[in-house]
C-alpha positions as CSV (number, residue, x, y, z in Angstrom):
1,X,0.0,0.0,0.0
2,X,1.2,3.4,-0.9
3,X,0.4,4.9,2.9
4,X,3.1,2.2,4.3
5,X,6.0,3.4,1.7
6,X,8.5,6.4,3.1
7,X,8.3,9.3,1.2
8,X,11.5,8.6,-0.8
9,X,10.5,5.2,-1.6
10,X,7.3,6.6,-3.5
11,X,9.7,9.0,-5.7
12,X,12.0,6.2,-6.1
13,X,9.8,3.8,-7.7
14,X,7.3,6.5,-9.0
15,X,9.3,9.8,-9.8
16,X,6.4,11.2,-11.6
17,X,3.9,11.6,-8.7
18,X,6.5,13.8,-7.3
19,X,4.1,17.1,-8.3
20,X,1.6,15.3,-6.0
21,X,3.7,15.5,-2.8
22,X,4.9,19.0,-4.2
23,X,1.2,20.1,-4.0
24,X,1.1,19.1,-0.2
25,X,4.3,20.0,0.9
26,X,5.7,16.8,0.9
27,X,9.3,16.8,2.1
28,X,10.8,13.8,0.0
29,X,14.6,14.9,0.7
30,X,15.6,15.2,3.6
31,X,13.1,14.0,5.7
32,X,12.4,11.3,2.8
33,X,12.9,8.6,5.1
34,X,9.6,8.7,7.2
35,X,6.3,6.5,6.2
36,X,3.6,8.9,3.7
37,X,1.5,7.5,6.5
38,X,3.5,9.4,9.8
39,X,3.6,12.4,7.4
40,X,-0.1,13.6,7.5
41,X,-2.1,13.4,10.8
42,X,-5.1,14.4,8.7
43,X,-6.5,10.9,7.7
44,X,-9.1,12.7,5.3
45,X,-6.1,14.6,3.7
46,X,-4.4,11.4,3.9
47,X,-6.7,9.2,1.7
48,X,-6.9,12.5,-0.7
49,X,-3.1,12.4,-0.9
50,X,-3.1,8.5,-1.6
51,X,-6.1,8.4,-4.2
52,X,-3.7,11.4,-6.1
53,X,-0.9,9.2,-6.0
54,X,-2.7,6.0,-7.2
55,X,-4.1,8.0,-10.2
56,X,-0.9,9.7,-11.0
57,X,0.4,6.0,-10.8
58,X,-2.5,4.3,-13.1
59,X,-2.1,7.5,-15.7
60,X,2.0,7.9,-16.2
61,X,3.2,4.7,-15.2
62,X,3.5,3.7,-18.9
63,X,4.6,7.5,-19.9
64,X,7.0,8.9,-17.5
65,X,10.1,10.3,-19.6
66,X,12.2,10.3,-16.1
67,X,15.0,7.7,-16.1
68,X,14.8,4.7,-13.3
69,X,17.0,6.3,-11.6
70,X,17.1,3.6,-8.9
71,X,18.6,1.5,-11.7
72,X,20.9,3.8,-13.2
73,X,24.8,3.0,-12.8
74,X,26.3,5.2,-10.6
75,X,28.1,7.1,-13.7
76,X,25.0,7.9,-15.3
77,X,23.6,9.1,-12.1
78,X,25.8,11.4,-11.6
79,X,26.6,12.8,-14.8
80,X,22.2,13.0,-14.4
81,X,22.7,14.9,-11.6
82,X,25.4,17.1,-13.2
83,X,23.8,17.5,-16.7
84,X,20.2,18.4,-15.7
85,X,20.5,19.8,-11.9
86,X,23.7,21.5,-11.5
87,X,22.9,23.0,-14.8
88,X,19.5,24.1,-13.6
89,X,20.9,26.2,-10.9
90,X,23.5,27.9,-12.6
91,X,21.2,29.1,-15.3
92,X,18.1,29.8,-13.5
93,X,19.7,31.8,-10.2
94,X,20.8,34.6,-12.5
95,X,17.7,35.3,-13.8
96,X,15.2,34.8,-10.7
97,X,17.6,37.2,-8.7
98,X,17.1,39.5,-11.5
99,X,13.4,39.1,-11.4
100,X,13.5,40.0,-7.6
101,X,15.7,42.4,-7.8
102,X,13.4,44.2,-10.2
103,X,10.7,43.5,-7.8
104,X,12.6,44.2,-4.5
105,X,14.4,47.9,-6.1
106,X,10.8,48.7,-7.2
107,X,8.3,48.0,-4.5
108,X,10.2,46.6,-2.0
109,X,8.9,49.4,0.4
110,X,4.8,48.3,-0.5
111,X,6.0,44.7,-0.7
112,X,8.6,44.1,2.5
113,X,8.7,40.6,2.3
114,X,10.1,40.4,-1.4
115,X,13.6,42.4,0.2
116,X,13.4,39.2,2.8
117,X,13.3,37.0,0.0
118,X,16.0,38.4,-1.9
119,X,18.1,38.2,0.8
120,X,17.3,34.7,1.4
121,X,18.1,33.6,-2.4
122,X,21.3,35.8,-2.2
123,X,22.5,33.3,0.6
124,X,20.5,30.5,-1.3
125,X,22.7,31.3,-3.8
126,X,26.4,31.1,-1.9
127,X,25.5,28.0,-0.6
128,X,24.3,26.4,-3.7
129,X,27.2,27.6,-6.1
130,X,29.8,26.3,-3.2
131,X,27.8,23.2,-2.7
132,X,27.9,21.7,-6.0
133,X,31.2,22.8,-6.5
134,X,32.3,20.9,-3.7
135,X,30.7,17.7,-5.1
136,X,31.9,18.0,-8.8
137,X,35.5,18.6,-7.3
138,X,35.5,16.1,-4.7
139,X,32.6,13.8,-3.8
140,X,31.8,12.9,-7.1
141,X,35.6,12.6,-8.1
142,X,36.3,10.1,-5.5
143,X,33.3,8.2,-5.9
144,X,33.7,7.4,-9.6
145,X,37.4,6.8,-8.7
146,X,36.0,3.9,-6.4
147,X,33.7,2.5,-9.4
148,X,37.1,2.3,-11.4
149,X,38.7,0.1,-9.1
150,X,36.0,-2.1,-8.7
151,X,32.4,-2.2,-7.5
152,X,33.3,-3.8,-4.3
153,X,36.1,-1.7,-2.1
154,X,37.6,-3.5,0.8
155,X,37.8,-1.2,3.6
156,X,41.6,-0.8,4.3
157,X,44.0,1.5,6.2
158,X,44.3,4.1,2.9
159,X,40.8,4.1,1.7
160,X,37.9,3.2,4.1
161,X,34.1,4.7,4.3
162,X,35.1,8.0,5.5
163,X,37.0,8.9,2.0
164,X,33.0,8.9,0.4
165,X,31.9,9.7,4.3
166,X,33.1,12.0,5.4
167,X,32.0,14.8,2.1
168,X,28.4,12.8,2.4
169,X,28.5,13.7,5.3
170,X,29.0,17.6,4.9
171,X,26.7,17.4,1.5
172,X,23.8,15.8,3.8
173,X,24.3,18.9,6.3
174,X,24.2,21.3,3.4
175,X,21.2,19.8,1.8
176,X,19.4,20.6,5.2
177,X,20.1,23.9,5.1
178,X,19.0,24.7,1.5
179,X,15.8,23.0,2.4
180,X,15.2,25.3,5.4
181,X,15.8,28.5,3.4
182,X,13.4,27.5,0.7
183,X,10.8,26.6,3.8
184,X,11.8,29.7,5.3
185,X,11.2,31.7,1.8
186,X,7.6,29.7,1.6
187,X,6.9,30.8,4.8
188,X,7.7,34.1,4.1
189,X,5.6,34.3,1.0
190,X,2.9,33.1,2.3
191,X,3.2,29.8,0.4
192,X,4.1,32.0,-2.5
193,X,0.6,33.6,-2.9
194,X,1.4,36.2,-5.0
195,X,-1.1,40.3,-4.0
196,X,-4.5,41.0,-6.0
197,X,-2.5,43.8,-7.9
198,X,0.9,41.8,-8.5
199,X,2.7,42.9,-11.9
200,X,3.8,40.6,-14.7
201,X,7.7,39.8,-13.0
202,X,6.1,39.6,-9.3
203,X,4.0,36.7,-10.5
204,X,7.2,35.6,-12.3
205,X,9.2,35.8,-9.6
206,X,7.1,33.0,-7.4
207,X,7.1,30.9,-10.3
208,X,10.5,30.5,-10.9
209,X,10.9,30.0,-6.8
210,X,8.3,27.2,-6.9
211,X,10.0,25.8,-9.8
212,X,13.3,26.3,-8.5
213,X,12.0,24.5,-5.0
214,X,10.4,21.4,-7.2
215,X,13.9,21.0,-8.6
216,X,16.3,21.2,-5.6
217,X,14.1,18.5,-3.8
218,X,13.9,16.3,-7.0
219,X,18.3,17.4,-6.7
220,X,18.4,16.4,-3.2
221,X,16.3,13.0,-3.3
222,X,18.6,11.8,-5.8
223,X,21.9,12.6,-3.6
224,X,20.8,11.6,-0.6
225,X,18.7,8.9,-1.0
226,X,19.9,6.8,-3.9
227,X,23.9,8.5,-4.6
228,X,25.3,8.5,-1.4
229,X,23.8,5.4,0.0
230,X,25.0,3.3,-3.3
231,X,28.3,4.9,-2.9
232,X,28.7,4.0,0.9
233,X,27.5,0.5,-0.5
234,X,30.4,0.0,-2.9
235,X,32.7,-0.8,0.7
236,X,32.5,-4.3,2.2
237,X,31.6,-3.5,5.9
């Protein structure tokens, strides 16, 4: 039954209801571990949420364009990750900090919670931009240095869990904390519910930040809960 899957599990083997648990809010990532079931007190909302996903389900399941990324080699998964992700962020920050700039110069006194958000982003921003550069210079480096030497490392005294570890470890922590600034720029928006009288880039502006949040959790499911667990597999414990 869909209720007695964890949150990641459900993205894992059905990556196209992921707009469902968007919809409600659904933290997939990082808290991707806990039961769809512990996730929702409501039991109404509950069955709502679980006749969504069993629709979704019975609609795509024979047209999703998404990968199995759960069977992807650990190459492909990364270069994935890379190629569609990474590059997301690079090109889309420029722009939506733009767009709220535009906003924020402009109305920023009639509209105080759009100078909050910028300065969120801003830091949103340094974090992300270190963050994956981080990974493509040294997680992702070391872990595809492992799959040349073999799918199965014996832990020894040179190379033992913490040399893939020890970054997860730091990438994990990281990944929290971009997921609390985008809760915290949710928040602040008012679950990005844009004013009666918004103009044409204020209403672009929460677009591009949903969007941008649908990506980094669809980013960070991916790392942490098929990447780095595979990787700290390739070591015989």
């Amino acid at each position: 039954m869909i209720e007695s899957k964890s949150l990641s599990q459900i993205v894992m083997e059905y990556p196209f209801t992921v707009p469902v648990l968007e919809k409600y809010h659904m933290d997939y990532c990082c808290k991707g571990k806990r039961l769809l079931s512990h996730s929702v007190e409501d039991k109404n909302l509950l069955n709502e949420i679980v006749s969504e996903i069993e629709v979704e389900i019975e609609r795509q399941k024979h047209l999703s364009e998404l990968p199995d990324f759960d069977k992807l080699n650990l190459q492909d998964l990364i270069q994935y990750i890379v190629d569609k992700h990474h590059t997301y962020v690079r090109e889309s920050v420029p722009l939506i900090l733009f767009h709220l700039d535009k906003v924020a110069g402009k109305k920023g006194d009639r509209y105080p919670e759009m100078l909050k958000i910028r300065e969120l982003f801003n830091v949103l921003k340094e974090d992300l931009f270190s963050h994956m550069e981080k990974e493509e210079q040294i997680l992702f480096p070391r872990i595809l240095s492992l799959l040349n030497k073999g799918e199965n490392i014996p832990a020894s005294d040179e190379i033992d869990q913490s040399f893939i570890a020890a970054p997860v470890g730091v990438m994990e922590w990281e990944h929290e904390n971009a997921g609390n600034i985008l809760a915290e720029i949710r928040s602040v928006s008012s679950n990005y519910k844009q004013p009666k009288d918004a103009c044409t880039t204020h209403t672009l502006c929460y677009q591009e930040l949903r969007e941008f949040e649908k990506d980094l959790h669809m980013h960070i499911h991916l790392e942490n809960n098929i990447l780095f667990p595979k990787s700290l597999g390739l070591f015989k414990l």
